[in-house]
Backbone bond lengths (Angstrom), bond angles and torsions (degrees), N, CA, C in turn:
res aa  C-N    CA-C-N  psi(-1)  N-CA   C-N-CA  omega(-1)  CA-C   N-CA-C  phi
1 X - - - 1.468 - - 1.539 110.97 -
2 X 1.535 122.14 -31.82 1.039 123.03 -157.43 1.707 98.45 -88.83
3 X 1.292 122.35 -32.43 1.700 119.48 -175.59 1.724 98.63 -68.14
4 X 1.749 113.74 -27.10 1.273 106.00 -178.00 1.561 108.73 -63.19
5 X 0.653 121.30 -53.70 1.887 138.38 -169.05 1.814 96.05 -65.23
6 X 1.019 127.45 -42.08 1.527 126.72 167.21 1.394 100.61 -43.59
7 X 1.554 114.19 -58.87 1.478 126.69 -143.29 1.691 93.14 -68.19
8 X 1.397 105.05 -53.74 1.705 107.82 178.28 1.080 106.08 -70.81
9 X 1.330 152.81 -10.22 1.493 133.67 163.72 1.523 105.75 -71.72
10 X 1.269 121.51 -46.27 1.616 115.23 -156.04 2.128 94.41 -72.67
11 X 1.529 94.03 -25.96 1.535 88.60 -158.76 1.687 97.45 -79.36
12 X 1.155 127.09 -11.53 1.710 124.57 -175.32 1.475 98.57 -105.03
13 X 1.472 114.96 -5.69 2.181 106.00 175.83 1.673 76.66 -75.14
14 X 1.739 119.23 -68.89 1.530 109.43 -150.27 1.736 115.70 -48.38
15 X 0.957 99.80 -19.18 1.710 97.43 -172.47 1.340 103.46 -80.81
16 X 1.551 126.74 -39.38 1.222 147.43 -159.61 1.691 89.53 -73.98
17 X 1.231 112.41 -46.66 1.405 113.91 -172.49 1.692 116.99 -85.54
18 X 1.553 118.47 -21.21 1.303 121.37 159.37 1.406 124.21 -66.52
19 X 1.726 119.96 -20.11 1.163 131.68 -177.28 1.373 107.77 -80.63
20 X 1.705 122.91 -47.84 1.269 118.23 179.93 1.600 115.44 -91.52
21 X 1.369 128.49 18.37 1.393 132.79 127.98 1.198 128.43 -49.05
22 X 1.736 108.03 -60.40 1.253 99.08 163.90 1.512 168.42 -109.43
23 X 1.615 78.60 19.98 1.294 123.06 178.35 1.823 118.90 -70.64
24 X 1.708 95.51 -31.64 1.954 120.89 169.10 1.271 94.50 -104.79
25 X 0.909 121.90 -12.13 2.069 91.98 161.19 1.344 102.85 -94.98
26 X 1.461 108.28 -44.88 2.020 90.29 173.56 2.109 114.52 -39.26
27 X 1.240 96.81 -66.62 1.018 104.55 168.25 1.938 144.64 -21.24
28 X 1.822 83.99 -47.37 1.591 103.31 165.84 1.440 103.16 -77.14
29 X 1.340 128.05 -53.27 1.357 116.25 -175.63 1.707 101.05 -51.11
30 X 1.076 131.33 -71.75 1.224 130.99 -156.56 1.652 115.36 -46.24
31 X 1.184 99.47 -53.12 1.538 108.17 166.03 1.626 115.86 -56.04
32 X 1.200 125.24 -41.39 1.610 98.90 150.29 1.447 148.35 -67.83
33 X 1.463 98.10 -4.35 1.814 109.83 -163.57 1.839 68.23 -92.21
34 X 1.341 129.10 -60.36 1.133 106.14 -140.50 1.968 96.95 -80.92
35 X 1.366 109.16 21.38 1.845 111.47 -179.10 1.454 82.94 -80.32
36 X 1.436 103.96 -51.60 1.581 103.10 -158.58 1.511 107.55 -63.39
37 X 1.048 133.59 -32.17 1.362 129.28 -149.27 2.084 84.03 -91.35
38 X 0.871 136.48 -30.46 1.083 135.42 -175.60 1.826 111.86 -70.84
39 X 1.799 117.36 -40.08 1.228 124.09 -172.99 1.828 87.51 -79.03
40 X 1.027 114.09 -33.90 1.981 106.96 -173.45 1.433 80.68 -53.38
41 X 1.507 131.70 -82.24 1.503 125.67 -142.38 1.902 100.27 -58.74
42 X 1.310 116.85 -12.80 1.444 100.63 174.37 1.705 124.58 -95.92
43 X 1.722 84.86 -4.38 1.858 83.56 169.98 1.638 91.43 109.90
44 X 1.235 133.35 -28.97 1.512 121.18 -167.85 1.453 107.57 -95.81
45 X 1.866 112.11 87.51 0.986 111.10 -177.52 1.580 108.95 -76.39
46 X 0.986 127.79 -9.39 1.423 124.64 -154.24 2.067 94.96 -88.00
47 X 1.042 99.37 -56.08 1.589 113.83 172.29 1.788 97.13 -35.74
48 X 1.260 113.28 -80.20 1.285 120.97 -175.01 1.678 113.47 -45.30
49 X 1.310 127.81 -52.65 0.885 110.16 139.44 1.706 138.48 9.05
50 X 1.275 106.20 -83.97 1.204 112.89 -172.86 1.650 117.10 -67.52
51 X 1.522 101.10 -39.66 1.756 96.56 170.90 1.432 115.99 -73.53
52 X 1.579 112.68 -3.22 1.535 101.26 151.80 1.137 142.69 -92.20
53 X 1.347 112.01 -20.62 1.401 130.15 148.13 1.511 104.96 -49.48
54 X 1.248 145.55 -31.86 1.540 134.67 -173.76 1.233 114.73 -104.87
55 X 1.252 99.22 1.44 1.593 117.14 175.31 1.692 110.31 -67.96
56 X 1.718 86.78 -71.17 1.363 108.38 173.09 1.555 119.29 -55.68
57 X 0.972 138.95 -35.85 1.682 145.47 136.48 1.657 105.01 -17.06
58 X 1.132 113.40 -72.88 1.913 108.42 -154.77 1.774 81.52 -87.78
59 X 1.268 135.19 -29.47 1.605 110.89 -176.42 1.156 94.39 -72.76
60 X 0.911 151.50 -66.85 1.987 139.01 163.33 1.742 102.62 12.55
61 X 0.999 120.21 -62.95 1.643 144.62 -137.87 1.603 80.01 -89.90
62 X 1.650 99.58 -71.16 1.441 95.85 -165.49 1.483 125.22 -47.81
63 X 1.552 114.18 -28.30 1.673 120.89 -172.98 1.663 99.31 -61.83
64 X 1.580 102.40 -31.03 1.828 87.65 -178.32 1.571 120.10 -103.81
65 X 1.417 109.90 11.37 1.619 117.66 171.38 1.125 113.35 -88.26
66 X 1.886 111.08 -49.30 1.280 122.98 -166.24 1.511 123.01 -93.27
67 X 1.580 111.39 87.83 1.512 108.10 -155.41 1.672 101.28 -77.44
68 X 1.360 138.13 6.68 0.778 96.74 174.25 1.559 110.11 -95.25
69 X 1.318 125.24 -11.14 1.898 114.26 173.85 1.732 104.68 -27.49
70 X 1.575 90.39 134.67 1.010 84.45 170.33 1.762 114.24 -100.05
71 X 1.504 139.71 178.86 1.257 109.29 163.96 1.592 132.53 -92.89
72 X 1.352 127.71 21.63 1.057 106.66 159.31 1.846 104.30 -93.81
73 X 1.043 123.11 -46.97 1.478 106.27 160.13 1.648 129.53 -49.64
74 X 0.885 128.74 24.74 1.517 156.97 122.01 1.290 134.98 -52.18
75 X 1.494 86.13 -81.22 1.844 104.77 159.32 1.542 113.67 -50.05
76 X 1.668 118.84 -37.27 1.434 98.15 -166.38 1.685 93.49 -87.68
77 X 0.821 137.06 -39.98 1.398 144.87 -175.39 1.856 100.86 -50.34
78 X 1.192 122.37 -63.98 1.566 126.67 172.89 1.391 118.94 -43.94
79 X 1.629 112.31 -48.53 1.536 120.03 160.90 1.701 106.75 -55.61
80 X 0.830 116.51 -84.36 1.823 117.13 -177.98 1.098 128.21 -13.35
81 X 2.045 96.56 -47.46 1.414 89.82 164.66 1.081 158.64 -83.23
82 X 1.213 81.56 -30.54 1.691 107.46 164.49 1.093 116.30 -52.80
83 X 1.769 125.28 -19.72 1.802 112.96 -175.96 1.641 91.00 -98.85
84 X 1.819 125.46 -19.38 0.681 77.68 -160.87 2.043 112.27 -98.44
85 X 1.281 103.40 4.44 1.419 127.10 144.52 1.577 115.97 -36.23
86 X 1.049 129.95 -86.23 1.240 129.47 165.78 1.096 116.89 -54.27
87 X 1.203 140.79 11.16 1.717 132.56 156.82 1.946 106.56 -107.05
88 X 1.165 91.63 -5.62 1.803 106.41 159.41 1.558 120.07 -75.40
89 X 1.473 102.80 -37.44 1.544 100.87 -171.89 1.340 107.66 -131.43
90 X 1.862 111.32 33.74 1.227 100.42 178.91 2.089 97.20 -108.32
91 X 1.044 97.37 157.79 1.684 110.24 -170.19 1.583 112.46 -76.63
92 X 1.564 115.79 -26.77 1.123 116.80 -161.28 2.015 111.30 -117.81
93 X 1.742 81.92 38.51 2.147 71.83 -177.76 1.533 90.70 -128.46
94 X 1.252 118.73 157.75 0.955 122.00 149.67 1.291 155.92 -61.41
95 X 1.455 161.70 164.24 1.378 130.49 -152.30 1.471 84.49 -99.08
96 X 1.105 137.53 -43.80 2.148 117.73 161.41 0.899 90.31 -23.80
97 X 1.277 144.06 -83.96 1.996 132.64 -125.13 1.751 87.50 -86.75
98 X 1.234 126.16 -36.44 1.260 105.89 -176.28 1.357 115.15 -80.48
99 X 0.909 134.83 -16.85 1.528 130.76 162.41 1.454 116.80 -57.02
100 X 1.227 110.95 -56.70 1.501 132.24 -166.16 1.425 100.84 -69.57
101 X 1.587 128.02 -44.62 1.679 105.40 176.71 2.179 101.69 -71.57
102 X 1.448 114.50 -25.11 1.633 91.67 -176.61 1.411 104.14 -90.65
103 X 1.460 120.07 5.77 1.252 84.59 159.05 1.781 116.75 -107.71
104 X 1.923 113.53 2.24 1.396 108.83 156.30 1.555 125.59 -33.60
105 X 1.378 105.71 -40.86 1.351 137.99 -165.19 1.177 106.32 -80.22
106 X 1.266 124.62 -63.74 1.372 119.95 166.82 1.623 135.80 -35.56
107 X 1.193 109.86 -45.56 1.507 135.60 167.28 1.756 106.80 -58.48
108 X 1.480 104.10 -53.86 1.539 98.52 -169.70 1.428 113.01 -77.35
109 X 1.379 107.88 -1.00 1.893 114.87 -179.31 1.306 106.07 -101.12
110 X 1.608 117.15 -14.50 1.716 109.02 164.28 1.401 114.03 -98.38
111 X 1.150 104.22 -24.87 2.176 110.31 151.10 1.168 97.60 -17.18
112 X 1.073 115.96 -71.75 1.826 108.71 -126.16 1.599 86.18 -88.86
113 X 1.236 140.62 -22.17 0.960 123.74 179.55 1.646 130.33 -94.26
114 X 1.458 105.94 -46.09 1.397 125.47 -176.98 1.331 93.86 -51.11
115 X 1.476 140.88 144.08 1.575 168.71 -25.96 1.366 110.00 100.31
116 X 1.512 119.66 -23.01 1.459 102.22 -169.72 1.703 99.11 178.27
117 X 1.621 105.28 115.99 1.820 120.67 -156.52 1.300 111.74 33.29
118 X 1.144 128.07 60.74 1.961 129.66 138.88 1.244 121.08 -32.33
119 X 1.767 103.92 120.15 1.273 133.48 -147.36 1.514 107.16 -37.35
120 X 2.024 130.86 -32.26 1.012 130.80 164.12 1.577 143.86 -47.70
121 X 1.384 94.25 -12.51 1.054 123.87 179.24 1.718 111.98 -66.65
122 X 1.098 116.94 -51.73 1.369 141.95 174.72 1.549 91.79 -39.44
123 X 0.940 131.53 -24.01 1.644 112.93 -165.29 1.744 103.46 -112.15
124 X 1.161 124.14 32.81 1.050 133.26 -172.95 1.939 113.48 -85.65
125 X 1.572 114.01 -28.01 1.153 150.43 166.53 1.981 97.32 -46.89
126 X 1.373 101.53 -56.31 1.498 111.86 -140.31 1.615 87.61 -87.31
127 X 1.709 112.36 -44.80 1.050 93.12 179.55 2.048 123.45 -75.09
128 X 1.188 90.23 -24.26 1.597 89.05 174.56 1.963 122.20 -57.72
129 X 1.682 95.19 -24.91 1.606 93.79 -178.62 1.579 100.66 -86.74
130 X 1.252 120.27 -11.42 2.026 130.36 -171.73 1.700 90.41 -70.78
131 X 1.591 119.35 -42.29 1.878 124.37 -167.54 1.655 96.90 -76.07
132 X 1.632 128.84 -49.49 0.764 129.04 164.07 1.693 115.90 -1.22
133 X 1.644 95.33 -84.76 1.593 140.45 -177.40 1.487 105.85 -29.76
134 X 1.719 86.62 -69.62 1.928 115.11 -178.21 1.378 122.02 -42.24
135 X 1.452 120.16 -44.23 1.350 145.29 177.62 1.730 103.61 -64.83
136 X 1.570 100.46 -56.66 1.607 94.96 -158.70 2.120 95.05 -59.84
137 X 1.441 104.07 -41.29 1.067 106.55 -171.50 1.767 126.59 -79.65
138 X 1.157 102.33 -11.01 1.339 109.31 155.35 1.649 122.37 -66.17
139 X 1.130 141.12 -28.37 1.281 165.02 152.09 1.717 109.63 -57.09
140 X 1.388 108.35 -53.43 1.621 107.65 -166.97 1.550 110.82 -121.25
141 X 0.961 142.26 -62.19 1.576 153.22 160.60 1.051 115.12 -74.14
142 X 1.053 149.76 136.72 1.120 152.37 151.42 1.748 112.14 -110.16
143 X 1.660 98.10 -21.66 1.946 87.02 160.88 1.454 125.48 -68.18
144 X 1.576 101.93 -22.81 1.691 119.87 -179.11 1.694 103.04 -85.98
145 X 1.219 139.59 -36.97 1.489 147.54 170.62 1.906 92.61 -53.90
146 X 1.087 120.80 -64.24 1.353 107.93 178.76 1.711 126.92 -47.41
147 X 1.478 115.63 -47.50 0.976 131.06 175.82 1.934 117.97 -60.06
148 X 1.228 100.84 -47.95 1.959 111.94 157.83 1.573 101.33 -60.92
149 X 0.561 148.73 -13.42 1.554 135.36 -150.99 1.541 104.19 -140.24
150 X 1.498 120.60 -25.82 1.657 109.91 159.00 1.873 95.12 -67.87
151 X 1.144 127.58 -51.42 1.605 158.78 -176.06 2.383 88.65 -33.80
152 X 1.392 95.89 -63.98 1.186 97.74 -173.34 1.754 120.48 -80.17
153 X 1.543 93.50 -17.14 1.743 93.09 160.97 1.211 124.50 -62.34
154 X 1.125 106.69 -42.01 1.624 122.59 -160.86 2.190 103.20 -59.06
155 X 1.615 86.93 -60.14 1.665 95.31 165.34 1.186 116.17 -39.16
156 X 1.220 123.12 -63.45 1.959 137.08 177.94 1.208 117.20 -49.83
157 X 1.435 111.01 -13.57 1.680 117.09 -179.09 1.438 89.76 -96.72
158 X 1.617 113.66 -70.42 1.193 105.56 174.83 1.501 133.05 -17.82
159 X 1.594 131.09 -61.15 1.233 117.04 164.68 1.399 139.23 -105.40
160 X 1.622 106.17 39.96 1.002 123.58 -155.90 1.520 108.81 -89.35
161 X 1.407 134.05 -22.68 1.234 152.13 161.64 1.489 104.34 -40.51
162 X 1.532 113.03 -63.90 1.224 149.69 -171.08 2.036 99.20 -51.84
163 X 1.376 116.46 -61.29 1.066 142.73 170.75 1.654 108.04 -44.76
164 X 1.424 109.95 -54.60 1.832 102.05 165.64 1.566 104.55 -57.66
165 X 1.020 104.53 -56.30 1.653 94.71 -164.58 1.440 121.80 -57.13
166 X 1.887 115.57 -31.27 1.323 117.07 -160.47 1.692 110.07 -95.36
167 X 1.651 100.50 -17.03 1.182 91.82 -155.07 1.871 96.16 -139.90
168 X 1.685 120.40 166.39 1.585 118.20 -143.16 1.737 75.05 -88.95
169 X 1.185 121.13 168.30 1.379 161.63 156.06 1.621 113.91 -49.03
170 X 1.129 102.87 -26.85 1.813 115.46 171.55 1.422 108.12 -87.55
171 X 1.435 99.61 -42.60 1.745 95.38 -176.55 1.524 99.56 -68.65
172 X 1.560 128.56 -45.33 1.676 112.94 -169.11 1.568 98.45 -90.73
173 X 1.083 139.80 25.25 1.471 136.03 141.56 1.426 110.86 -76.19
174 X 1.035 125.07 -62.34 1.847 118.35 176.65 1.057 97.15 -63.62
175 X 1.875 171.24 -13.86 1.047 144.14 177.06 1.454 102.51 -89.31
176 X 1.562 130.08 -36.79 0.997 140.26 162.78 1.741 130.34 -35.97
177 X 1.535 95.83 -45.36 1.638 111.43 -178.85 1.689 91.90 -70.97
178 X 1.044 121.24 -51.22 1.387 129.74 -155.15 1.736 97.35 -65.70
179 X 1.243 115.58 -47.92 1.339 106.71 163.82 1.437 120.15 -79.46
180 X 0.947 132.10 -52.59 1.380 114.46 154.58 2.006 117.77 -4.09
181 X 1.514 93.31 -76.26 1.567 89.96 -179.25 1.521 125.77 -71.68
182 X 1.167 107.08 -14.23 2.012 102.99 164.54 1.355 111.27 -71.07
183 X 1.465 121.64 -32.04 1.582 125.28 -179.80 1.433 111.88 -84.11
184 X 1.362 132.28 -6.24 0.961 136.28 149.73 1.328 104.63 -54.43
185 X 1.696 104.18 -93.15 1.571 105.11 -179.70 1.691 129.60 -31.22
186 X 1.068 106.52 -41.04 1.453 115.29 174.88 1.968 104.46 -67.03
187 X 1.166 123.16 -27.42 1.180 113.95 175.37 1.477 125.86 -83.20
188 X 1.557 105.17 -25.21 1.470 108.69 -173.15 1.471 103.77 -95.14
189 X 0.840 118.30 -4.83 1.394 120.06 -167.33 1.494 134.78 118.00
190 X 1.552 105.10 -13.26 1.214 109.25 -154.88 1.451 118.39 -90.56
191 X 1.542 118.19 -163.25 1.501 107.21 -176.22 1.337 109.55 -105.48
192 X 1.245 126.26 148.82 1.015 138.12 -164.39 1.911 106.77 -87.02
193 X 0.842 150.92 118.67 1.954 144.19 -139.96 1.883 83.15 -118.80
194 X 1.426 94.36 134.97 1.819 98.95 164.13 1.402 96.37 -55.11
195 X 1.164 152.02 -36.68 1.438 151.94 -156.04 1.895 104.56 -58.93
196 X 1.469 91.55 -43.62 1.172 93.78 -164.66 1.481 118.31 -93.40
197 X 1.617 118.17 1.54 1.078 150.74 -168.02 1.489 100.34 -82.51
198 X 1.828 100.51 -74.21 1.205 107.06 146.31 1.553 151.04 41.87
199 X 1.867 81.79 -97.52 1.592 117.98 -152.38 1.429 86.31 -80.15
200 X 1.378 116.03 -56.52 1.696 138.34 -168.00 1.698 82.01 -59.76
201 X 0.943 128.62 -46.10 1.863 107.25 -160.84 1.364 108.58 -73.29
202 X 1.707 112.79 -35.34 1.258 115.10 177.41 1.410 118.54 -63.43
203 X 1.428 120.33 -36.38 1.770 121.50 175.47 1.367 97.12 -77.31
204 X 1.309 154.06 -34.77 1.412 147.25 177.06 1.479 104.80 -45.66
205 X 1.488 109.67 -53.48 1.923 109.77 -154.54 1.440 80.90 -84.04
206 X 1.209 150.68 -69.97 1.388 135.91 -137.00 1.892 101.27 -54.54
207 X 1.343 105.06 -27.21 1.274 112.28 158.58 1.391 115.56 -27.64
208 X 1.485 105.78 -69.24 1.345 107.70 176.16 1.240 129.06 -79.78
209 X 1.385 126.96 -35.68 1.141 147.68 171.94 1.624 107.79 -16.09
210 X 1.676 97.64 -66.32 1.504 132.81 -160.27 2.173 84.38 -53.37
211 X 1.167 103.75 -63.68 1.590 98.96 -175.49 1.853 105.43 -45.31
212 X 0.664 84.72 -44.80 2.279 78.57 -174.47 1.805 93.04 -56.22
213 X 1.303 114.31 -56.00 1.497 96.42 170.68 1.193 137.88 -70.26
214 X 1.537 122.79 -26.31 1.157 111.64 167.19 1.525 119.37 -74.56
215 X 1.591 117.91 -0.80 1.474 105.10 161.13 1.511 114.58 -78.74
216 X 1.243 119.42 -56.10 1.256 130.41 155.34 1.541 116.58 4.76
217 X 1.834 105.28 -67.32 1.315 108.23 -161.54 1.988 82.46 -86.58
218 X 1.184 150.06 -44.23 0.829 102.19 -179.39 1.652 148.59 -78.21
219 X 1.458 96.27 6.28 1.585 105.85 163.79 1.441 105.85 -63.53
220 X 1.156 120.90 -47.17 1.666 116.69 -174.97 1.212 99.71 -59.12
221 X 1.552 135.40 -82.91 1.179 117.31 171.62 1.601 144.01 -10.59
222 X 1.306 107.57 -56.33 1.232 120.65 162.94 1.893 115.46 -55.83
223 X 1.612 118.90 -58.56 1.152 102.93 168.32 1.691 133.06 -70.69
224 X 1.337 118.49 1.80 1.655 127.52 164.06 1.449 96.53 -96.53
225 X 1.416 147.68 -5.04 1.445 126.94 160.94 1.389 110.45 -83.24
226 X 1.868 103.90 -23.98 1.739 89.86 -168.74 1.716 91.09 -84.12
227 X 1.384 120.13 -23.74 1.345 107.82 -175.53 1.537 101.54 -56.00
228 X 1.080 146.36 -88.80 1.449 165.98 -131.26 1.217 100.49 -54.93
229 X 1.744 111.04 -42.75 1.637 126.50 -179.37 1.691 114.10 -44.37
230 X 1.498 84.25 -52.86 1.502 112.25 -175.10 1.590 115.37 -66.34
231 X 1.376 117.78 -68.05 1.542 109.68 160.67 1.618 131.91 -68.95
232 X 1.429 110.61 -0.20 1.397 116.01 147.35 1.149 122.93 -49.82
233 X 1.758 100.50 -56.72 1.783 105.48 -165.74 1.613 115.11 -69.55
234 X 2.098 103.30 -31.87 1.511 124.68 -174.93 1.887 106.92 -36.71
235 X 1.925 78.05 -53.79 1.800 86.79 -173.21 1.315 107.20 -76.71
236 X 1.179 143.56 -57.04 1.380 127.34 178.91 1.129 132.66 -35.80
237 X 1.497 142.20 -37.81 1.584 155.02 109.27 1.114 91.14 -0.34
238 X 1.743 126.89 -86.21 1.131 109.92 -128.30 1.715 102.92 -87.13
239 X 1.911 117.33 -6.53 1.181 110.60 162.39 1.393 115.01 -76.40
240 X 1.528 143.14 -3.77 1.465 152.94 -128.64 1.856 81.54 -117.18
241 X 1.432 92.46 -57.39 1.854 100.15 -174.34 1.552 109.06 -67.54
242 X 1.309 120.16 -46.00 1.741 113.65 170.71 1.462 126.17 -52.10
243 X 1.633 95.16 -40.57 1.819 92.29 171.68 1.308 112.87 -87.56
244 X 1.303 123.67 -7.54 1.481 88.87 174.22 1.895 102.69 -102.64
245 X 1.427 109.01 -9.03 1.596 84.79 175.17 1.401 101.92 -79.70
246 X 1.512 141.44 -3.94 1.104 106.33 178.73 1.261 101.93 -107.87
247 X 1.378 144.03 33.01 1.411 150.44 129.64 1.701 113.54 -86.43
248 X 0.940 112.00 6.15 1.721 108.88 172.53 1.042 113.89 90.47
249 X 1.687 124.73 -4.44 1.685 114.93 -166.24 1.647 100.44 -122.22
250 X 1.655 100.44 128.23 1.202 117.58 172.17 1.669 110.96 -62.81
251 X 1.285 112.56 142.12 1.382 110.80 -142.86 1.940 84.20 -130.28
């Protein structure tokens, strides 16, 4: 019994110890994406630069440490960067657009990891006061409904990287159709209907929604592991005390 219990200690340190490998290299990467995203807002693209270049170096490493990436969160992470790399060393953007693709990037590199409100989340505020806007101006302006609604694209791009990774392909197909058909209307001329304002606000929040439950479910989770932990150990004691009183040894 006792080489068994060896065998499961040594085999739950290595895992324990593969996890916090890569748990501080996630970590180091992140802390440089977010160096860089800090030197963009000060103007020193060239600096930033370079901690993205070393970024891309140890995520190299990480794709073959960290088995659980999956690869389309790969793919979206490799795309991201690359635009948002080239909006570092391109001549003709502004430091808005260059902020805004590293910090696209930023968001979709705490995606894949964060477990519980990912940093995109935070903008849930901004877009709820953008529907506000959309609504009043769907009803009265429609030159001002355009102006909220280029205003609320821009956000939707912003964590939209983030959005492949966090969330199923069905959910950003109905938010998709829904924009789809306002950019229709907005192209042909037509009017834009609160209906359809709406529809798009309702596939936006479940967006978020889905995060309040998936914390939810992992509190439950978490309290049925500590349960199990706990009446695991109850019975082991209390099998530890049966075998040895009925072998004679006070235990």
């Amino acid at each position: 019994m006792q080489w068994k219990m060896i065998i499961i200690f040594f085999f739950t340190l290595f895992f324990i110890h593969t996890y916090e490998v890569s748990a501080d290299q996630w970590s180091d990467v992140e802390k440089k994406v977010e160096r860089a995203l800090q030197l963009t807002k000060q103007g020193d693209y060239d600096l930033a630069i370079k901690y993205m270049e070393q970024f891309s170096g140890e995520f190299l490493q990480l794709q073959f440490s960290d088995k659980s990436l999956e690869t389309e969160q790969i793919q979206v992470l490799n795309t991201s960067y690359q635009e948002a790399r080239h909006a570092l060393i391109a001549n003709d953007l502004s430091q808005e657009k260059r902020v805004k693709y590293i910090l696209q990037f930023r968001l979709a590199l705490d995606a894949v990891k964060s477990t519980h409100q990912p940093l995109w989340t935070e903008l849930e505020q901004s877009i709820t006061t953008t529907f506000q806007d959309l609504k009043e101006a769907s009803n009265n302006n429609q030159s001002g409904f355009r102006s909220s609604y280029d205003e609320f694209r821009e956000t939707y791009a912003l964590i939209y990287p983030s959005l492949v990774i966090d969330r199923s392909q069905e959910q950003l197909l109905v938010v998709n159709q829904s924009l789809a058909d306002i950019d229709v209307a907005i192209r042909t001329g037509g009017q834009v209907t609160l209906e359809e304002v709406h529809r798009l606000e309702l596939a936006i929040m479940a967006l978020f929604d889905e995060e309040e439950l998936i914390a939810q479910s992992s509190l439950i989770w978490l309290s049925v592991m500590i349960g199990s932990m706990i009446m695991f150990t109850l019975f082991y004691v209390a099998w530890r005390k049966y075998n040895g009183e009925k072998k004679g040894i006070i235990v």
